[in-house]
Structures are given as structure tokens and as C-alpha cells.
N, C-alpha and C positions, 0 to 999 in steps of 0.2 A: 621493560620496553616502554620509551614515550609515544602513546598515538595520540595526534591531531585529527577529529575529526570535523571537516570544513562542509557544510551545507546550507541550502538557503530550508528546508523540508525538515527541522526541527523545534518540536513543540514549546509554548510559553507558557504562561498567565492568562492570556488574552486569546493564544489562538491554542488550550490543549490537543488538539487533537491532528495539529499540522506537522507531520511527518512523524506521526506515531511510531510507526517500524524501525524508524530509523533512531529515534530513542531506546524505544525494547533491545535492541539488535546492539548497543552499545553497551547497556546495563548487563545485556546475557553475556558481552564480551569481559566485561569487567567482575562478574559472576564466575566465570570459567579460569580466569588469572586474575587475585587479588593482586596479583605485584602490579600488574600493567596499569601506568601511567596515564591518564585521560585525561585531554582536554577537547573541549568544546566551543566550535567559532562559527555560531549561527549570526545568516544573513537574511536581511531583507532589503527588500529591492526597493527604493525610494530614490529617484532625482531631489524631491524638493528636501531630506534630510541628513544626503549626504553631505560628510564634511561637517555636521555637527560631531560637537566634543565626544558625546558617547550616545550609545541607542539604551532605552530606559525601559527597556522591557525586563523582563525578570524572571527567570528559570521558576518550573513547576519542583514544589518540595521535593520530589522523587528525586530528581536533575539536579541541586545542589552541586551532592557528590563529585557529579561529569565534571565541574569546573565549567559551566557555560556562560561565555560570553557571547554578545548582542551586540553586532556591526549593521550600517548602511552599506547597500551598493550601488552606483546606480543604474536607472536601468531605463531603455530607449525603448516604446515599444513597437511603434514605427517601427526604425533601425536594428530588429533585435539580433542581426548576423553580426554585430560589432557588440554586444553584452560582454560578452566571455572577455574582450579584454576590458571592459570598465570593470567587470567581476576579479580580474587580475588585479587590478590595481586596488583596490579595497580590500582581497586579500592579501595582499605587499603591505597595505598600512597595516591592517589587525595582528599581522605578524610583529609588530613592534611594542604591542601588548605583552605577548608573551613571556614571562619571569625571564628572567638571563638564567635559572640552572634549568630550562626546560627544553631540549634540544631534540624536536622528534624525529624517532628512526623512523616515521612511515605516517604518511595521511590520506583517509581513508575519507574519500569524496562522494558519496550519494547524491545520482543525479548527473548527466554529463555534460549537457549544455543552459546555462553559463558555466555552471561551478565548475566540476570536471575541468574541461577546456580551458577556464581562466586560471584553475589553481596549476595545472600543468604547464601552462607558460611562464608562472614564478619559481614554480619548484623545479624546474629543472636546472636552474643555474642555483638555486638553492642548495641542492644537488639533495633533497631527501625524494625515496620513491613513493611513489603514489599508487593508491587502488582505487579505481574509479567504480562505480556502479548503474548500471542502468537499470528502472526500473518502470517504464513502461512507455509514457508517451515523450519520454526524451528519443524514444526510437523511433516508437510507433509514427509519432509528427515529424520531426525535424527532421530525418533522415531522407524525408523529401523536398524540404528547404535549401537551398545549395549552398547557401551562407552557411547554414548552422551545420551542416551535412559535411562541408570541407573543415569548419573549426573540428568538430566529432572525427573525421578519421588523421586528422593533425595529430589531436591529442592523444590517437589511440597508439601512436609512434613515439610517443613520450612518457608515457605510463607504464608502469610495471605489469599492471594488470586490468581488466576489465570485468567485473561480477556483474551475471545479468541473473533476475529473477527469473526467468526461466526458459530454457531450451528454445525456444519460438523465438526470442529475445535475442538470444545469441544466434541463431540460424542467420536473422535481419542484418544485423550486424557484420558477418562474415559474405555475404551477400554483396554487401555495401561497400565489399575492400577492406575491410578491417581481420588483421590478420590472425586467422583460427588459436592461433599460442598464445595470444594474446588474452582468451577469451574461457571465462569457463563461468559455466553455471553452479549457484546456490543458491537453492528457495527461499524463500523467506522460514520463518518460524513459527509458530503456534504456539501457546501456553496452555498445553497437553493437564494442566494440573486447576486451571480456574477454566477452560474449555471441556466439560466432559457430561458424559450422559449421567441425566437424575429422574426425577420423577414428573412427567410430563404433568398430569394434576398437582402435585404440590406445586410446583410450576405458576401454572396458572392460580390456585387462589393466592399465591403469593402476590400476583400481576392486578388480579381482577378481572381476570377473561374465562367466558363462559365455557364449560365442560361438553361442552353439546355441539360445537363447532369446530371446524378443523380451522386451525392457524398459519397462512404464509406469515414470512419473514423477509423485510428488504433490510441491509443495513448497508449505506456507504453517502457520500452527493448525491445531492440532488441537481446534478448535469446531464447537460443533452447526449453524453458516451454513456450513462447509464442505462439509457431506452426503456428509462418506467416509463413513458407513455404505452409501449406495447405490453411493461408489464399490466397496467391499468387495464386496456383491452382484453389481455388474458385471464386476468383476476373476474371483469365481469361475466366473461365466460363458463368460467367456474363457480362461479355463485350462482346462475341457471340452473343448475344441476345437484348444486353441493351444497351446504351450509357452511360456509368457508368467509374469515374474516382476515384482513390483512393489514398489518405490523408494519408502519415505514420509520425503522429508528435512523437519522441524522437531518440534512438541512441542505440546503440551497439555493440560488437564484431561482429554480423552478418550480417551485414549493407552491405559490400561488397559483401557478398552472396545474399544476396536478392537480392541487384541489378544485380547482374548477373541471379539470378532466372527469374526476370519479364523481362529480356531480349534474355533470352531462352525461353521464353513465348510468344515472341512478344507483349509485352504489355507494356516497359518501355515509350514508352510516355505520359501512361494513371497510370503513379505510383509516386507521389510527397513525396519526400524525405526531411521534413521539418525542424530538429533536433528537438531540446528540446525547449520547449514555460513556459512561466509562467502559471499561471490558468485563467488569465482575456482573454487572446490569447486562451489557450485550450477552455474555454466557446465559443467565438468566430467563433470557427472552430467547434466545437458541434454546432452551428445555423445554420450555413453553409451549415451540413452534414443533408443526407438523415438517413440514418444510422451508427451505433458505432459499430465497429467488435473484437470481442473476439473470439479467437483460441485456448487459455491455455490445457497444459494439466493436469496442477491442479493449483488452484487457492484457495485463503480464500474465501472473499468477495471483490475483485476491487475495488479500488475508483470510475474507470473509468464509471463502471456499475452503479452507484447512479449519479456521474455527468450526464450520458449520461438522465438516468430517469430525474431529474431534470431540464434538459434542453428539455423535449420534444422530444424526440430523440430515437427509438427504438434499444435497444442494442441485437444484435444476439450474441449469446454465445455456446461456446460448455458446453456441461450439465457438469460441474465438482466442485465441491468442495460445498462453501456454496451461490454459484451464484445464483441457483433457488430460493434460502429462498429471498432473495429483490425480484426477478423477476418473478414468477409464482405467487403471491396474487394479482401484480399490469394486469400481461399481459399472466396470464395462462402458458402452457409449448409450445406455439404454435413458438417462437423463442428458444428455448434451442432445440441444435441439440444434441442428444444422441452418434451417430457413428460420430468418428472422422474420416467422408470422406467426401472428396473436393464437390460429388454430392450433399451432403443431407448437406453441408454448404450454399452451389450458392442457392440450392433451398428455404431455408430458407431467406434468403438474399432478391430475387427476389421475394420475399411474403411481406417480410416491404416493401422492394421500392414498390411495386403495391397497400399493403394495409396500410398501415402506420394508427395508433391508434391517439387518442383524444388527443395534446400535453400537453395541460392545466391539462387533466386529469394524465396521467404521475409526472408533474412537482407535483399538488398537494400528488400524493403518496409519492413522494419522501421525501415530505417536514416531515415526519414522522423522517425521517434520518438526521435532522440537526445537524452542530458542535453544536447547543445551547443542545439539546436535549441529545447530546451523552456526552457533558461534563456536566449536572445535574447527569447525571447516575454515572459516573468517582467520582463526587465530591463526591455522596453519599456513594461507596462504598469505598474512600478513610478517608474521617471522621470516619466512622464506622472502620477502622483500625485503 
């Protein structure tokens, strides 16, 4: 089978860690059938680059393999209800790239507005079927944008299929007119085999974190939908009481601000600012940690939330999006805080640290959520296309 997989949310050189999943979830596809055919046509969105000869970015060694190429598209931000077809039209060029024996039976679009929505207005007279994916704030947002909202339910009458990461995801969607056949959920994936429980102290003297303190763990952006400022709050909460130190592994725009927050907090000596780690280091630092902290104010389904499960590791979450669907079968609603306030976060918090659950049992729920598991599912519904 040839699949095209077309997205602007896959990783480089320069950006590894931009659309992580969406790399993992291609390798596990090509893992599970050596025959299937892969290529790769990442985008990035640039007005002032579009229309140059080629984009000079350059696949991470892992990604070789995929066959990844590097296009411009461009992109209005003002205007963004009219992307999806400038996103058309950049995918119409990059399709003239492709080898003349490479003819694919199905492409497989993460992400639904532009891409999605732009790739389905060429592939339809192209005549190959499409599986589009949504995966969280292509719904969460746009879905109330009426530009991006009408291209979204256009496209969903053009596609074969629509994979959303989780149930919540799909409820929003079928909500919004987009029709239920259309529509099925598949979680994302885990790596059950570098995500799992080890020895909390070797752990740490591995890291260099003290043996006498309990460890949170944040790992994802540093954006305003992640709501560490309230984790901040809750964290100084808990260091009143606890000897508790906290782990912030990635980066972003508000990185300056935090640090300023937890230093109006008195508390920047007990807040480690790590940047961006690979996954065998994030595992790592999930052994490490007492507990995994989630603040979102909307969310799909986390990666972070399955590694942390698969690693033993109790993940507190504010109750949003499709977070409870993995986490209330394994550990009931006893860590999803419902109100987003700083109290009824520490309190939660200070419940795993005190009572922390059966690791092994954790890591085996998880294992329900493997890449091998979620690309059976991918392959079948993409043959069936």
C-alpha cells in the first residue's frame, strides 16, 4: 500500500519535537507493515517563503526512512478562514514532487484546518481517499470560528474518514454537524516499552535530585491552555506543608513569566527549569517523579497522561476534555480536579504524594494504549479506504 502522509505538525532538525505523535504514529504504522509504502510532505506556513525553489529543512535521522519532504504554504493570519485553500494549492504543487511510480492509495492528514480542509479540496478530483485527524484545538478553537467551522464540516463530506483523539473530540464534532459515520475515535499511543516503572531512587541519583523530597512533574509548553500559573499556586501550596520540589521539562513564550511567578511565590528554589528532553530522558524523569501534573484548560487526550500511566506514575489532571476517558477506568475520578482552583489542585496533589496506587497496575492499564495497538487500528481503517 502507498500512504501519503500530508501535515504542517511534523518534526525536523530545527523544530524535533513539532508534532512528535505524528512521527511516532507513522513509524509504528510502518513498524506493523514493512510492505507499506511511506512518504512524507511536511508543511510550514510562511507567506514570505512561499514559491521558493525548495524549503531547506531536513528530516531528523530517525525520519530518513519516511521519505520526508519540506514544502512552504502560505499563510494569512488575519484571513485565516481562506488558509485551507492557500494550503490547497501548496499541496497541488508538492504533489508534483512525488516519483511518477508512486501513486497513493490513501493520505492520511493530521490536523483538520488548513491541512485537512485544503488537502481535501485537491484530493477529491484527485480521486484518492483521505483520513483526516483531529487532535485537539483544530476543534476545541475553530469550531467556533465560522470560516474555519464551515471549511471543517465541507471537508468532513469529502473524506473518508475523520480520527479524533478522543471521544470528547468526536462528541464536539458530531455536535457541530459533522456526521457520526464519519467519525471514530483512536487514542493516541504510548511506548509501553521506554515508558515503565523502575526504581524511583536510582532515579533520582541518576538526575541529582534529593532522596528526602517528593518530586511533581510538568512536561509539555509553556502556553497560556497549559495553566501552570495555577500549577505554580498549587505547587506553593504544597511546599507549606510538604517538602516537595517541581520538574518543569519543555519551553515557551512564558517561561519568563513563570519564573518570575515562582519567585513572587517564594518558591524559585524549589522549581527546576529543564527545557526540552527526548522521550528516553522524559521516561527518566517520570521514574523519578512522585507525581505527573496537568493544569490544561482544554485538552484532547495528552500523551503525557498515558506516558505518565505507563510509567507508574499518578497523573493529577484538571477534569477537561477527553483526559478522564484513559483515567477514571484505570484510577476512578479520585485525581481529576473538577474546579479550576489552586486549593482543590494542592489537595489533590497531596493525596497521590500520601497515597500513591499499585505502579505495575498503572503501567499494565496502560499497555492497552500502545503505538503497536493504535497503529493496527490506523492500518485497518486506512485499507479499508
Amino acid at each position: 500500500m502507498n500512504l501519503l502522509v500530508a501535515t504542517n505538525l511534523f518534526p525536523d532538525q530545527n523544530e524535533p519535537w513539532r508534532g512528535l505523535d505524528n512521527a511516532t504514529l507513522v513509524h509504528a504504522l510502518q513498524q506493523q507493515d514493512p510492505g507499506l509504502n511511506i512518504r512524507v510532505q511536511a508543511f510550514r506556513p510562511s507567506f514570505r517563503h512561499f514559491g521558493a525553489a525548495e524549503n531547506q529543512l531536513q528530516p531528523r535521522a530517525e525520519d530518513v526512512r519516511l521519505n520526508v519532504d519540506y514544502f512552504w504554504t502560505p499563510y494569512l493570519p488575519r484571513w485565516g478562514g481562506m488558509n485551507h485553500r492557500l494550503f490547497a494549492h501548496a499541496f497541488a504543487r508538492a504533489q508534483k514532487s512525488l516519483p511518477t511510480d508512486f501513486v497513493p492509495q490513501a493520505v492520511l492528514v493530521p490536523w483538520l484546518f488548513p491541512d485537512a480542509c485544503g488537502v481535501a479540496l485537491h484530493a477529491a478530483a484527485w480521486g484518492v481517499p483521505v483520513v483526516s485527524v483531529a487532535q485537539g484545538s483544530d476543534v476545541h478553537q475553530y469550531l467556533d470560528m465560522p470560516f474555519r467551522r464551515r471549511a471543517i464540516l465541507a471537508m468532513s463530506r469529502r473524506v473518508k474518514a475523520i480520527v479524533t483523539r478522543s471521544k470528547d473530540l468526536e462528541n464536539r464534532l458530531v455536535r457541530r454537524g459533522v456526521s457520526g459515520g464519519k467519525v471514530c475515535t483512536i487514542y493516541n499511543g504510548v511506548d509501553v516499552h521506554t515508558f515503565k516503572p523502575a526504581s524511583r531512587p536510582a532515579a533520582r541519583d541518576v538526575l541529582n535530585q534529593p532522596q528526602d523530597e517528593r518530586l511533581l512533574l510538568f512536561v509539555g509548553n509553556f502556553l497560556p491552555v497549559k495553566g501552570l500559573d495555577l500549577l505554580l499556586d498549587a505547587c506553593a501550596q504544597v511546599m507549606a506543608v510538604q517538602p516537595v520540589r517541581l520538574a518543569l521539562i519543555g519551553g515557551g513564550p512564558l517561561e519568563a513569566a513563570l519564573r518570575a511567578q515562582a519567585a513572587g511565590l517564594g518558591i524559585a528554589g524549589k522549581v527546576q527549569f529543564l527545557g526540552r528532553h527526548a522521550a528516553p530522558q522524559v521516561a527518566q524523569w517520570m521514574q523519578a517523579a512522585d507525581v505527573v501534573c496537568l493544569t490544561s484548560h482544554n485538552e484532547g487526550v495528552p500523551n503525557v497522561v498515558l506516558e505518565s500511566l505507563s510509567s507508574g506514575r499518578v497523573p493529577v489532571c484538571i477534569d477537561v476534555g477527553g483526559i478522564a476517558e484513559v483515567v477514571e477506568p484505570v484510577l476512578g475520578k479520585r485525581y481529576l480536579v473538577k474546579p479550576r482552583a489552586a486549593a482543590a489542585y494542592a489537595a489533590a496533589l497531596l493525596d497521590a504524594i500520601q497515597h500513591p496506587p499499585n505502579e505495575t497496575a498503572l503501567h499494565n492499564a496502560a499497555r492497552a494504549h500502545s503505538w503497536e495497538n493504535c497503529a493496527k487500528k490506523y492500518l485497518g481503517l486506512l485499507q479499508g479506504a
